[in-house]
C-alpha positions in Angstrom: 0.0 0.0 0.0 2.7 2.3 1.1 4.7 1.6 -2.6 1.7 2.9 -4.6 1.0 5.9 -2.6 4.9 6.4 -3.0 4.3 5.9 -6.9 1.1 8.0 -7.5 3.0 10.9 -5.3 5.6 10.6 -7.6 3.4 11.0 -10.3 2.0 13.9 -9.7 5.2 15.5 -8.2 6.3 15.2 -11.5 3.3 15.9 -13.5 3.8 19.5 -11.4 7.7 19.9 -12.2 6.4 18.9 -15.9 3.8 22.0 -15.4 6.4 24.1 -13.8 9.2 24.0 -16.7 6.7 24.4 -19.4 5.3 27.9 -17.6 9.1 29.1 -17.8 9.8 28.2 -21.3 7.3 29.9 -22.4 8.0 33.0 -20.1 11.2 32.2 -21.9 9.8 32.4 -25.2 7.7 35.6 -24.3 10.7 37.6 -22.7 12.4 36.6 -26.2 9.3 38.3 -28.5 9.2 41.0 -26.4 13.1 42.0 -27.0 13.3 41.2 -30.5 10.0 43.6 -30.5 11.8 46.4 -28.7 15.2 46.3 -30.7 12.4 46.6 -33.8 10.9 49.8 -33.0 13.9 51.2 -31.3 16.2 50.5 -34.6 12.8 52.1 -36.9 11.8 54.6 -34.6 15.3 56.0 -33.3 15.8 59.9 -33.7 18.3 59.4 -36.7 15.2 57.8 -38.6 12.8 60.2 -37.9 12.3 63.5 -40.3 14.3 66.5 -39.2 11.0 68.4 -37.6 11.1 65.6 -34.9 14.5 64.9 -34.4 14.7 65.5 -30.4 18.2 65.7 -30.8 17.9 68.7 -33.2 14.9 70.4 -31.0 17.3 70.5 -27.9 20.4 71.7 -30.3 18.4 74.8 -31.5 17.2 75.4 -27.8 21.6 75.4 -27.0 22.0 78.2 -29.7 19.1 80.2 -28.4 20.5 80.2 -25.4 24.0 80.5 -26.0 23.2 83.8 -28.1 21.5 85.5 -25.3 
């Protein structure tokens, strides 16, 4: 009696381990998507890409030479 409790403990010790690993590869898999995702818009959206009117690095230039002729 004591053998098949051990065995059906077993069972479902594993069947949870089993459970367990599958819920991290796919967080895995997510986390994965998400930073090819981010690296996407960063590389499409990044200020070099974007026309000159909204260029933030060009916006906070021209605000330096407005205030550097003061």
């Amino acid at each position: 009696m004591e053998d098949i409790f051990c065995r059906i403990l077993h069972a479902e010790s594993q069947f949870v381990v089993d459970k367990l690993e599958a819920m991290f590869q796919k967080a895995q898999v997510d986390m994965e998507y998400i930073e090819k995702q981010l690296r996407l818009d960063f590389l499409t959206n990044a200020p070099g890409n974007a026309p000159p009117s909204q260029n933030p690095l060009e916006k906070v230039g021209g605000r330096r030479f407005m205030y550097c002729t003061r």
